[in-house]
Structure formats: C-alpha cells, structure tokens
C-alpha positions in Angstrom: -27.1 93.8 -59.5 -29.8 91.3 -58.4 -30.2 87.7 -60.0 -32.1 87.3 -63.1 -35.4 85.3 -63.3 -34.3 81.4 -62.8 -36.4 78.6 -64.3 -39.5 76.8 -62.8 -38.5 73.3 -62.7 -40.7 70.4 -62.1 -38.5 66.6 -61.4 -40.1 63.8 -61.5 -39.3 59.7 -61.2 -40.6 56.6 -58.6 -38.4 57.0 -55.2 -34.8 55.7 -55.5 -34.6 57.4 -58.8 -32.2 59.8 -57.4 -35.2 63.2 -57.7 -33.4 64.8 -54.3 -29.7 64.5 -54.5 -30.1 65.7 -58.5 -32.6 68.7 -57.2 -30.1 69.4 -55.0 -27.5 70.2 -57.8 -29.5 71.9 -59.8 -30.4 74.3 -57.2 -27.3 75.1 -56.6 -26.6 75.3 -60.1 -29.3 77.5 -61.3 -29.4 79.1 -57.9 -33.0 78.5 -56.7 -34.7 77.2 -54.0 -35.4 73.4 -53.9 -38.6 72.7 -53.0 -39.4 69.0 -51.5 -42.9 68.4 -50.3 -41.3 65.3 -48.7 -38.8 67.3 -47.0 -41.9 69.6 -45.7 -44.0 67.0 -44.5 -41.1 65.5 -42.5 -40.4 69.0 -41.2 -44.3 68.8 -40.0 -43.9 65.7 -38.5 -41.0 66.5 -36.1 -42.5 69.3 -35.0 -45.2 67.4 -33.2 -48.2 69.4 -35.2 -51.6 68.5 -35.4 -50.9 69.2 -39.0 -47.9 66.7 -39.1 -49.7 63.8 -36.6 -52.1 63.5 -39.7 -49.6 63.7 -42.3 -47.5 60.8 -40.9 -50.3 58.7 -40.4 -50.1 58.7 -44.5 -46.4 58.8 -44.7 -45.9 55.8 -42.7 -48.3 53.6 -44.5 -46.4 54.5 -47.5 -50.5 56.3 -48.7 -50.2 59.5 -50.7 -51.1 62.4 -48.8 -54.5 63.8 -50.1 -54.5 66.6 -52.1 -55.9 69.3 -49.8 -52.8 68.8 -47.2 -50.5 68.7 -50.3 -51.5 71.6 -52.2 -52.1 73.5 -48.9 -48.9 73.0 -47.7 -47.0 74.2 -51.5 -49.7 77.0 -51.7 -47.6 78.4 -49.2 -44.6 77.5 -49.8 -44.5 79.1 -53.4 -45.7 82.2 -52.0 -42.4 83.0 -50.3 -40.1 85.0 -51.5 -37.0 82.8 -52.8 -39.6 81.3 -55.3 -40.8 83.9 -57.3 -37.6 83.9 -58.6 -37.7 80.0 -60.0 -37.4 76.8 -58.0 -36.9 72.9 -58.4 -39.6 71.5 -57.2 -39.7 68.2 -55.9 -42.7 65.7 -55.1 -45.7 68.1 -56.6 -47.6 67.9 -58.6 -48.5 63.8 -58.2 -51.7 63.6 -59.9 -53.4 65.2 -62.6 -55.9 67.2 -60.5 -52.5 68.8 -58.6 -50.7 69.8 -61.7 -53.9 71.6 -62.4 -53.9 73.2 -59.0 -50.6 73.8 -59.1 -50.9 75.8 -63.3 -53.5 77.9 -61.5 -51.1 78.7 -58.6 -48.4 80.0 -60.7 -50.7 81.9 -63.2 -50.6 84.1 -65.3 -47.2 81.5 -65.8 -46.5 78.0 -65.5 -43.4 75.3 -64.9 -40.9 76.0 -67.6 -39.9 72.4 -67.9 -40.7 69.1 -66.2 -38.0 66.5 -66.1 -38.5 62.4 -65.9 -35.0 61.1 -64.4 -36.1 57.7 -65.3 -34.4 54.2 -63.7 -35.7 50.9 -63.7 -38.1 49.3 -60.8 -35.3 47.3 -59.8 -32.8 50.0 -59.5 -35.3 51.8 -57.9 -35.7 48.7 -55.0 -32.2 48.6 -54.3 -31.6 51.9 -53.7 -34.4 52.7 -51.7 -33.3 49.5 -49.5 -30.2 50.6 -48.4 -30.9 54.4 -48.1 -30.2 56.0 -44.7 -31.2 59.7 -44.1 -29.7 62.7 -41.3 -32.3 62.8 -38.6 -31.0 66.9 -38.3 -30.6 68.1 -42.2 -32.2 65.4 -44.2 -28.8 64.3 -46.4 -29.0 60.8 -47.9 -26.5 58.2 -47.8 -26.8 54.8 -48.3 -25.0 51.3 -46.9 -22.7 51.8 -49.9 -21.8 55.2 -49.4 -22.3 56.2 -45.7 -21.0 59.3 -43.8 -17.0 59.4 -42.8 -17.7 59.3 -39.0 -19.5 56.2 -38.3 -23.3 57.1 -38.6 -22.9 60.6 -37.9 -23.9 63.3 -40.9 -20.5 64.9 -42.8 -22.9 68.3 -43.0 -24.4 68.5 -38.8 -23.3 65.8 -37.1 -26.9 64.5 -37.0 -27.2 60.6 -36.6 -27.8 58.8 -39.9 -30.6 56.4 -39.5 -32.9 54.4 -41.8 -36.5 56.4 -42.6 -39.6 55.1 -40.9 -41.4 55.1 -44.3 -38.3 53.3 -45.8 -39.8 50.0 -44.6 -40.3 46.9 -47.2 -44.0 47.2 -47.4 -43.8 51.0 -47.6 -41.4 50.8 -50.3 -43.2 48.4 -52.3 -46.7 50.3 -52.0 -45.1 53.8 -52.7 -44.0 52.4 -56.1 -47.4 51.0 -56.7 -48.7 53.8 -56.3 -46.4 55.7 -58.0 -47.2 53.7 -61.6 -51.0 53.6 -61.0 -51.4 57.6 -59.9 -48.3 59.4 -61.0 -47.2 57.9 -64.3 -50.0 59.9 -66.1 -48.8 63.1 -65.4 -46.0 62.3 -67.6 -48.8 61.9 -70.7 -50.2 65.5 -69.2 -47.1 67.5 -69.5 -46.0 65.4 -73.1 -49.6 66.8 -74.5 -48.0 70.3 -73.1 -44.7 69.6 -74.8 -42.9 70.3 -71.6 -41.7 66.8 -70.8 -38.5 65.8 -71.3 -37.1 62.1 -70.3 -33.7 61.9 -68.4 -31.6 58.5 -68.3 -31.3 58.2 -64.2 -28.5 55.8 -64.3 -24.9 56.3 -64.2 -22.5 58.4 -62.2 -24.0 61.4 -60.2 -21.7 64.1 -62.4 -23.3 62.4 -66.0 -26.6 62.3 -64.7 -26.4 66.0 -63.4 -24.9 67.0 -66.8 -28.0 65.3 -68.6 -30.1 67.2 -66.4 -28.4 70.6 -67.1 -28.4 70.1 -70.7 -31.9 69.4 -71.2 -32.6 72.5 -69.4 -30.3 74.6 -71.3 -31.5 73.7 -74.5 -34.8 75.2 -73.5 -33.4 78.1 -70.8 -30.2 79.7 -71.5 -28.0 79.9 -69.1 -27.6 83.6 -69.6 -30.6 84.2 -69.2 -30.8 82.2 -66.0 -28.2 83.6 -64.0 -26.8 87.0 -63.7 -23.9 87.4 -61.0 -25.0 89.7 -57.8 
C-alpha cells in the first residue's frame, strides 16, 4: 500500500535557530522530502554553473538572492515527484511577494502549517560562530560538537570545514536582513491562522517533540503516514 498524503510544512527562524537539523527530523518523521533552498544554491555553486557563479556572488555577501533565482529554482523543485506528496521546506518563502508566489505554485492547495522555531539573536550569534558544515553531504557540526574522526564527516567522510558565507560580517548582515525582510511573513501567515511559534531552545529531542506536537494537533498522525 503506498504512503498517505504527508503535510506541507513551511519552517521558519533567523540562521542559528536550528531550521535544518529540526527539518531534518521531521522529514524523517513524517517521511517527506526536505526541501532547503540553501542546500540547492550550494548544490549550484559547486557545480561551477553560470546559474551558481551568480548565486554565490549573493551568498557570499551574505545578500538575499532575488526573487526570480529563488522562486525559479523551488518552481522546480516542487514539481518533482517526492513533493507532491508533502515536504518541509526550508528557506522559502522569505518575503511576502514569495509566499505569494509560492500559494499560487501549490494551488488549488497551500502549506498546511508554517512553524517559527524561535531563539534569541544572541543564541542565534553563537551558534552560527562556531558552526562547521561537510563539504560532501552538507551535515552540521559545530566546535562543540564536531565529528568523531578529527574533521572528517561521521555520514561520508567529507572534510568538515567552516562555510564561506559563515563569515562575521555575513553573519551579522544575514540577520539584519532577516528582521527587516523576513520577520513579516510571520504577520502574513498569523492573518492566515497558519502560524504557529516554537520555543527553539533546549535539547534537540524537546525541541523536535515541540515541533511534532504542534503539527499533530493540526495533522493527525494517521492521517499522515500509512506504512508501505
């Protein structure tokens, strides 16, 4: 018997908030695909593309990409076949004018839920400061919590290196941006009622289990999942 329909997730919070190892989770948990435009523009980028060469010329300034690159790139990547089943989906919408795009993308439906795992600037800093990323699968660790081997990925074997946009005055101006373009969406989805606010801190288990929760209470988890 083939899965049932999953949910359409939407994750938001400012970088450091902990968006990809909790996406992660829940995709596993709800069995969909995750969805990271950050992980797709990175993919662009190592690939050398004329495509990615433009991309990273944002990415490294710590700019948002403009929003005919971004909803390009998730234009196509929702119209592949693991997500018409659901997804968690990471890093779109980022404005207003996006979530738009992206409601008229996935007409005649929508997202079922957008969650806010929320964590203060500070904790946000901190984390982002001492995160170090695979260069082969994309796994974070961080100086607190690095790989067994050395700097070599538990998962590959990739090297473990600091990101290129993870730089002080990336950082700093991704935030920015982040509260002066981003933090409206949350208003847009509260008018929608689909919003719902997740405390970010504590250990990963607590925060997944808030995550899972809040989800349930609006998709049942029999209705989510229905063993193959």
């Amino acid at each position: 018997m083939s899965e049932a329909q999953g949910p359409r997730l939407l994750i938001f919070g400012k970088q450091g908030a902990g968006k990809g190892t909790q996406c992660v989770r829940l995709c596993r948990h709800y069995r969909v695909p995750h969805i990271s435009t950050g992980d797709m523009f990175r993919a662009a980028v190592q690939s050398g593309s004329q495509l990615g060469e433009r991309l990273d010329s944002y990415m490294h300034a710590g700019e948002l990409i403009p929003d005919d690159l971004v909803i390009g790139v998730v234009s196509e990547r929702l119209s592949e076949e693991d997500a018409a089943r659901g997804f968690v989906l990471d890093g779109f919408p980022r404005t207003t004018a996006q979530a738009e795009k992206l409601s008229e993308l996935l007409a005649p439906g929508d997202v079922d839920l957008v969650l806010s795992l929320e964590v203060p600037t500070e904790v946000s800093l901190r984390r982002l400061a001492g995160r170090r990323v695979c260069r082969g699968c994309g796994t974070n660790y961080s100086v607190h919590s690095p790989p067994e081997q050395g700097w070599e990925c538990d998962h590959c074997g990739g090297e473990v290196v600091l990101r290129r946009d993870d730089t002080e005055h990336a950082i700093a101006r991704r935030l920015k941006l982040y509260e002066e373009q981003t933090e409206p969406l949350v208003s847009w989805y509260q008018e929608q009622e689909k919003l719902v606010a997740i405390d970010g801190i504590g250990p990963l288990d607590t925060v997944t289990d808030r995550l899972i929760r809040a989800i349930d209470r609006r998709w049942p988890t029999d209705q989510v999942r229905s063993a193959s």
